[in-house]
Structure formats: structure tokens, C-alpha cells
ROPAMI-902140 format. One record per residue (C-alpha): residue in one letter; y, z, x. Coordinates in steps of 0.05 Angstrom, whole numbers, padded with zeros to 5 digits, always signed. Example, Ala and Ser with C-alpha at 12.3 -4.5 7.8 and 13.67 -1.06 7.14 Angstrom:
BEGIN
a-00090+00156+00246 s-00021+00143+00273 
This chain:
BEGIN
x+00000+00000+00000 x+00046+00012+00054 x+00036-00050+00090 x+00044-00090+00025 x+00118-00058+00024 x+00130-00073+00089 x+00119-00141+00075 x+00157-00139+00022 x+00204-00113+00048 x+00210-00164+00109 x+00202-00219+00069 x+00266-00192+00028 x+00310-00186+00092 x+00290-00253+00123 x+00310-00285+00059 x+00372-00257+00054 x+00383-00270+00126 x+00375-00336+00114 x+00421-00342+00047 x+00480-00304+00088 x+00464-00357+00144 x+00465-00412+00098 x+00530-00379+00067 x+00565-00363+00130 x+00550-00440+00159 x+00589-00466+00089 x+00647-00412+00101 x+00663-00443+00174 x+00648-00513+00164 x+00695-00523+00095 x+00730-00462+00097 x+00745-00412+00035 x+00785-00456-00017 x+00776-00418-00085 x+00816-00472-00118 x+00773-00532-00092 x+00709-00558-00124 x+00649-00590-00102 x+00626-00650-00121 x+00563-00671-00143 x+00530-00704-00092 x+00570-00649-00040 x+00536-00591-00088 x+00465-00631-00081 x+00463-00632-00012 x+00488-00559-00007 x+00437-00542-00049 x+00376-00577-00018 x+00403-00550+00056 x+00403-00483+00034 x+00338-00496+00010 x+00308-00531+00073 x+00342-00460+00108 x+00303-00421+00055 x+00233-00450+00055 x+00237-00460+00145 x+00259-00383+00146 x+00201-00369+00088 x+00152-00407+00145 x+00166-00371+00202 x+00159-00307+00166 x+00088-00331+00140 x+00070-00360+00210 x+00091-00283+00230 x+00041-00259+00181 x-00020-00291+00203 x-00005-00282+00281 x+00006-00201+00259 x-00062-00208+00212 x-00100-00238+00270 x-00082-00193+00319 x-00103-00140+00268 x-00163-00174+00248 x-00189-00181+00320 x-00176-00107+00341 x-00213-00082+00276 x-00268-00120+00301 x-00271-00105+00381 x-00268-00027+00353 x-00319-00043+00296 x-00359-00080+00362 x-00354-00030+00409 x-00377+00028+00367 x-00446-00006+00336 x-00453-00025+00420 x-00448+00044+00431 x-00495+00073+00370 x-00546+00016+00399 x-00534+00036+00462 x-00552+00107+00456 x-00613+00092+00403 x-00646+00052+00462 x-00630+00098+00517 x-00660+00149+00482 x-00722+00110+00459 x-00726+00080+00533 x-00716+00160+00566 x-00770+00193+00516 x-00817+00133+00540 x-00799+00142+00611 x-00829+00215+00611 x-00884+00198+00563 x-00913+00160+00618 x-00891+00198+00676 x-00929+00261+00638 x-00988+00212+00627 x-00991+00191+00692 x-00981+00260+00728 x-01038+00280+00680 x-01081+00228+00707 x-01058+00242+00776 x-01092+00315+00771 x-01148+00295+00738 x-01158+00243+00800 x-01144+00297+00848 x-01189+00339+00817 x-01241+00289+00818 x-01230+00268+00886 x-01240+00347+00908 x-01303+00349+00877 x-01331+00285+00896 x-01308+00312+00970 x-01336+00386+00963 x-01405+00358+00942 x-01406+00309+01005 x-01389+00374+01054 x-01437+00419+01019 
């Protein structure tokens, strides 16, 4: 909710940025004549460059959008990545330790009962 007002709110301000650019362009290029009309191919082509101003301002802000969403998008997912890595990470070391001394018990095990076996097959050659 309180991204959705910031972008709201964004898109608001670089709208009116561009109406008081649009506005501020007229003001210096014709001057402030109260008394003076436009006329209507003038008004028309007012019209249509505030509108060009509008819709190029309303495209950067969009174009703004999607490099903010991607950048958002592909952190989300490295952080999303890097914690099943980890999880699967830890699942298999733990797997891969318990089998590691599962066999080094198994083969100490075996280990005495060759040792044993060898002392007995050596006591009943001396005796």
C-alpha cells in the first residue's frame, strides 16, 4: 500500500512538473498578454505540445518504474536464492556428516573385529 502511494504520488509530481514546464515554455516564448487570444490552429498546436510534453514525461516515469521493479524483482530473487542454497546446503551437509561417521563407526568396527581375528589366528600359530 505504501509503495502504491508512492507511485502515486510521483506520478502526480512528474505530471505537474511537466504542465508547469509546458506553462512556463508558453510564458517566455509569447509573453503574458491577458488581452490577446489564441487562434485556432496556435491553440491546436499548444495543445498537442503540451501533450507530446505530457505523455514523453508520463514515459520516462513508466521507463522509471520498470528499471525500479527489476531491480526489486532481481534482489527478491538472489535473497529468495540464496536462502533455499543455504536450507539445501545444510540438509546435505548434514545427510553427508551423519553418513561420514556411519561408516567410519562401521569400519572401526570391522577394524577390531580384524584385529581381533588376526590375534587369534596369531596366538594359535605361537601356541
Amino acid at each position: 500500500m505504501q509503495v502504491a502511494r508512492r507511485a502515486i504520488f510521483a506520478l502526480m509530481f512528474v505530471l505537474n512538473g511537466a504542465l508547469t514546464l509546458c506553462l512556463t515554455y508558453l510564458y517566455f516564448s509569447r509573453g503574458f498578454d491577458p488581452s490577446g487570444s489564441f487562434t485556432s490552429v496556435e491553440l491546436i498546436t499548444i495543445v498537442l505540445t503540451a501533450l507530446a510534453v505530457i505523455l514523453t514525461a508520463l514515459g520516462l516515469f513508466i521507463a522509471g518504474l520498470a528499471i525500479w521493479g527489476y531491480q526489486a524483482l532481481h534482489s527478491a530473487a538472489r535473497d529468495i536464492a540464496e536462502r533455499v542454497a543455504k536450507r539445501t546446503a545444510e540438509d546435505v551437509a548434514s545427510r553427508t556428516a551423519a553418513d561420514a561417521v556411519t561408516r567410519l563407526d562401521e569400519s572401526i568396527g570391522s577394524e577390531r573385529d580384524y584385529g581381533a581375528a588376526a590375534g587369534r589366528s596369531n596366538g594359535d600359530e605361537q601356541g
